[in-house]
N, C-alpha and C positions, 0 to 999 in steps of 0.2 A: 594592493592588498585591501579586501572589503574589511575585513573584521580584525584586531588583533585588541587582548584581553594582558595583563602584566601583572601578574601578586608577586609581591615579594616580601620578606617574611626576615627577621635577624634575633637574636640571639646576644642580649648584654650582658649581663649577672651573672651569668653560667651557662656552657655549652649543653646541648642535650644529651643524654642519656644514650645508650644505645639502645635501650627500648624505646626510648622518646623519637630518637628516628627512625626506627622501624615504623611506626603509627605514622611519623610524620611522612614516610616516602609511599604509606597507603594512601595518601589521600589521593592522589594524581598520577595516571600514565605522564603525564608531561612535563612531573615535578623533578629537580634539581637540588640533592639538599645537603647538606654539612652538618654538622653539630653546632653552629654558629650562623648559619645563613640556610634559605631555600625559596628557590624560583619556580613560578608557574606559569606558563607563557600558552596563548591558545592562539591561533587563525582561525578556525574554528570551535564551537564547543562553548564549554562555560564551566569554570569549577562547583562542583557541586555541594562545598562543606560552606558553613558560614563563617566567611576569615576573621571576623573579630572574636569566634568562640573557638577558633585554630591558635589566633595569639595566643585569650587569655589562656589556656591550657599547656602552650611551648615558648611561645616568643614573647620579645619585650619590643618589637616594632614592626609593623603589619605598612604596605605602598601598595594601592593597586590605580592604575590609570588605565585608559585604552583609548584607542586612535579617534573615537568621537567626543573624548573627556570623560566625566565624572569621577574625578580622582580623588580619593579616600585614603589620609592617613591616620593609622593608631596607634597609641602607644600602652604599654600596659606596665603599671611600677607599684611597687611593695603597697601594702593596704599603708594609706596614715602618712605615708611619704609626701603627698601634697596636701592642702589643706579643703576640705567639706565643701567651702564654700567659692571652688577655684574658680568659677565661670558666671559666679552670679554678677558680677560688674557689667556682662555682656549681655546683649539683648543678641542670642546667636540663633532664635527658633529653633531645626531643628540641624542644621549645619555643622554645627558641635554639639557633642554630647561628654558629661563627665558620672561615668557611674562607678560606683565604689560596693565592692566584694570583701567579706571576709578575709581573703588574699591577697588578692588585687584590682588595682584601680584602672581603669580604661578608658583614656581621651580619645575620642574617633572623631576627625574632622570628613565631613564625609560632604560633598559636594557634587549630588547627583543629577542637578538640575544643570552643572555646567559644562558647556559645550567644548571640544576640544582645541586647541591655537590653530593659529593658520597656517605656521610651521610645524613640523614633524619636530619632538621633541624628544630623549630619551631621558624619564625622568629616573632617579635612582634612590634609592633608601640609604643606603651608605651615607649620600651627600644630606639628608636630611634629620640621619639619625640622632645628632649633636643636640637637635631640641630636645628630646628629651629630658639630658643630664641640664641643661639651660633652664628647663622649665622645676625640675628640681632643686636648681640654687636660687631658684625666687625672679627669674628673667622671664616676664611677660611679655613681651616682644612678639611671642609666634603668633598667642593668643590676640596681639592688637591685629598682626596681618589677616588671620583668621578672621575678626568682627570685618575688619576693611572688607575683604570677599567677600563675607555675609550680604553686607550693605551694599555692593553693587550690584549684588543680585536682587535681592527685595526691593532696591529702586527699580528696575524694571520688571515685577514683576507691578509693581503698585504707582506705575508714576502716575497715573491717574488721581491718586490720595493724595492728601493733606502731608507734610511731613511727619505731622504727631501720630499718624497709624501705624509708622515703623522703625519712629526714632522712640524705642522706650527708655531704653534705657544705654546713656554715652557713658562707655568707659575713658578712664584717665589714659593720654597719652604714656608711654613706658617712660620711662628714664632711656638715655643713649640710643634713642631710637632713629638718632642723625647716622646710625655706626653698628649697621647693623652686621650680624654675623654671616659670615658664607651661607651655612644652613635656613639661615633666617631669610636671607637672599632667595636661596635657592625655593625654599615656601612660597613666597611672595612671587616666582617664576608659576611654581607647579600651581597655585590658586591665580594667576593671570590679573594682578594688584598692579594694576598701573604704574610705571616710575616716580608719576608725576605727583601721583595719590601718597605715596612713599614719601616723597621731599615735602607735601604740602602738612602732610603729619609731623614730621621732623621738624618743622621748624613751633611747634609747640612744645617739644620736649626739652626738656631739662636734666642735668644730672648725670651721674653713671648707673650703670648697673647695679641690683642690690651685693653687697655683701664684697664689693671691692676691695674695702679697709679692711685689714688687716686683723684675723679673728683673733682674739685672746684668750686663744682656749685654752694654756696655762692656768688661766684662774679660774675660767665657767665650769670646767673638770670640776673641779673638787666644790665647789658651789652644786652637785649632784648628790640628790639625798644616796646614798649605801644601797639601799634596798633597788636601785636604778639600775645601777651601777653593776649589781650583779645580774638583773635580768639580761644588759647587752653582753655582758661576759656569758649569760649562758646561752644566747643569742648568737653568737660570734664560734663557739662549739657548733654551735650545729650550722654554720655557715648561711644565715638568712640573707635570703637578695635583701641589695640595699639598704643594707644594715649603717654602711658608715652615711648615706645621707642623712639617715632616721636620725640616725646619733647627733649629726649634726645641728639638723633643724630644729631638735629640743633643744640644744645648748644656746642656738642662737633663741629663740623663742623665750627660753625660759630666763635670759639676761638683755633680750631686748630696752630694757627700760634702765639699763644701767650703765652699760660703757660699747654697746655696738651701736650704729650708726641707721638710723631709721633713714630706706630713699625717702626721695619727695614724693610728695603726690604729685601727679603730673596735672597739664590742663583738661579739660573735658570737655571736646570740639564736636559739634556733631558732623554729622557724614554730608549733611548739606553745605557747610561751611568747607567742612575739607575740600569736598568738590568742586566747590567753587575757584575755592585759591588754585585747586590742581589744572583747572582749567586757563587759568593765569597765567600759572607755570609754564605749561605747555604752548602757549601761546609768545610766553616770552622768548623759550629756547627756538620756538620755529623761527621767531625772528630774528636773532642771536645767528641760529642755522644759516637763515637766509644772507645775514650781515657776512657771515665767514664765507659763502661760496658766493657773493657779489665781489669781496675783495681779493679772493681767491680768482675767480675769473679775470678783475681786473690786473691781476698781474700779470696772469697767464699773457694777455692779450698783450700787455705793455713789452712783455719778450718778446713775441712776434712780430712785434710794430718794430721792436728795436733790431731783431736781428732778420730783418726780414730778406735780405739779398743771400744770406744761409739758404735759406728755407726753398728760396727759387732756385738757387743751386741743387737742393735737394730735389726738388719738384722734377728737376729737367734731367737727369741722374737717372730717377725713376721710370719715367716712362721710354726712354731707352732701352728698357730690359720687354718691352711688349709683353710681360705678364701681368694678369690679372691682380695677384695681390699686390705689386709694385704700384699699379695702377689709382686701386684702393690708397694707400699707402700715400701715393700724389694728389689726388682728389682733399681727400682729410686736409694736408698741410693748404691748399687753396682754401679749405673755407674755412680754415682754421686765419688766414691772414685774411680773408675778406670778411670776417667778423672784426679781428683788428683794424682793418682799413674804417670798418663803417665806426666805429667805436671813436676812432682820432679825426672823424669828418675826412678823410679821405678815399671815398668811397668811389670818384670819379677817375680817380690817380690809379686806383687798382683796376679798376673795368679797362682802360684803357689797356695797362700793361696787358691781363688778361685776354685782352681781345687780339693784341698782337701775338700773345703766344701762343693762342690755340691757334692757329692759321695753320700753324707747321704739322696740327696734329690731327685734322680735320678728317682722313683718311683712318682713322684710330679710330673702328665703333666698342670695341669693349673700351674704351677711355669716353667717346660722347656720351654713349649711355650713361656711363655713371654720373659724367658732369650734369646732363640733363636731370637725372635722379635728385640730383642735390642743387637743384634749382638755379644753374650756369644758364644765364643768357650768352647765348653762340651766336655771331654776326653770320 
């Protein structure tokens, strides 16, 4: 497949209209749509609407990736529901974007500079929709994986520079960012955020997530002047998206300084630093890797050493049958115990046996051939 193109599109707050999907199923011969979800899938072609001005007007979650990368996710939530200032901690260029409407507000992680993985992946909206409502209860988490991406690309766009050209400004690690969420996982897959880059950040965080403890909204309720109080009641009539976060976030906001639980501020690591450790990391577990399939080998070998009158039982079994995989099959367990043999210094105790058992098989070219292949000296 040369080309293949993927929008996909969902619906949180409220299903669509049925005029709503009327308009939505104009956009594309190739679109797929619900009242809560809608697919666009090309081989050829190219959508021709602008999907974050397709959200803001239907959806509350916009995915598009294609088989060379550049994958873009958006999200779009009630005006006011997050706060003015939500990206300014992040030096994101133009990678992130956070703009606020009248109605609604639109994060677009949009990452067009990036090249697609080396496996075939099938990324999905479903699995990443969750950040959303996360990033609504105050969990910054998506937004650190987010700056991470950012930063491994501006490093090689600039590694030429100075670090201070493109570290302007290091946000706080999140809280619980050792623990992260599936969704949050699943980001950190779809942006190609190294594992190592992940644990090396982790181990700066502190804390849990905001707003864990237990709200006490018995009392912050009525700590709301009247006049509030009836605007979300008249609000609540007419059914506005995201009304109960709104509600929420003023309550916590407006008694923060009283009995709810402020996180911590995390640490503020730059991207050089993280890189480095990740690079440690990564260096540690290939050795860790290497330590498990050294000991792993060595035991494999220490069964063969031990059971090895099996094994020539099995060998001599095999090539009785003059077939080809049988043969296979005998070949393996031979070097499989002349790895053994050389491993317990008995490498001359095996040549020997070996050289008296091929005599009988000398006559056997699909068996010499492969011995030969697999590197048998034949008397």
């Amino acid at each position: 497949m040369s080309e293949y193109q993927r929008y996909e599109f969902m619906t949180i707050d409220r299903p669509l209209t049925r005029t709503q999907l009327d308009e939505v199923n104009e956009l594309s011969s190739h679109i797929e749509a619900s009242p809560t979800h809608a697919l666009i899938e090309y081989n050829w072609g190219d959508f021709k609407h602008d999907p974050i001005k397709v959200l803001r007007e239907f959806f509350d979650g916009f995915l598009y990736w294609a088989n060379w990368g550049s994958p873009e996710l958006a999200f779009r939530f009630p005006h006011g529901v997050l706060p003015a200032n939500l990206i300014e901690d992040y030096d994101f260029d133009d990678f992130v974007t956070f703009t606020r409407q009248n109605d609604y507000d639109i994060l677009d992680m949009h990452f067009g500079e990036m090249e697609g993985p080396d496996e075939w992946i099938d990324y999905e909206l479903g699995t990443l929709i969750p950040i959303r409502d996360e990033l609504m209860e105050g969990d910054l988490r998506a937004l650190y994986i987010a700056w991470l991406a950012s930063q491994c690309i501006m490093v090689g766009f600039e590694e030429d520079q100075e670090e201070e050209d493109y570290e302007i400004i290091v946000p706080p690690v999140p809280p619980a960012f050792n623990k992260l969420t599936v969704a949050q996982q699943a980001l950190a897959e779809l942006l190609q955020v190294p594992e190592e880059l992940l644990l090396a950040a982790s181990q700066h965080s502190i804390g849990t997530i905001p707003y864990t403890q237990k709200d006490n909204f018995d009392m912050w309720v009525t700590l709301l002047p009247e006049v509030r109080k009836n605007e979300y009641l008249l609000w609540l009539a007419h059914n506005e998206p995201g009304l109960s976060r709104q509600f929420v976030r003023e309550l916590r906001e407006l008694n923060r300084d009283k009995d709810s639980v402020r996180p911590p501020t995390g640490e503020r690591v730059t991207y050089a630093t993280l890189n480095s450790e990740s690079k440690n990391i990564k260096a540690r577990r290939e050795r860790e890797k290497h330590e498990r399939e050294r000991a792993e080998r060595l035991q494999r070998l220490q069964y063969f050493h031990d059971h090895q009158e099996q094994y020539w039982f099995q060998i001599n079994q095999a090539v009785e049958h003059t077939v080809g995989a049988r043969y296979d099959d005998a070949v393996r367990d031979l070097v499989d115990l002349r790895e053994a043999a050389n491993q317990f210094n008995e490498t001359q105790v095996f040549q020997e046996r070996f050289r008296a058992w091929v005599q009988s098989y000398r006559r056997r070219p699909g068996l010499i051939d492969r011995l030969r292949r697999n590197q048998f000296v034949l008397p």
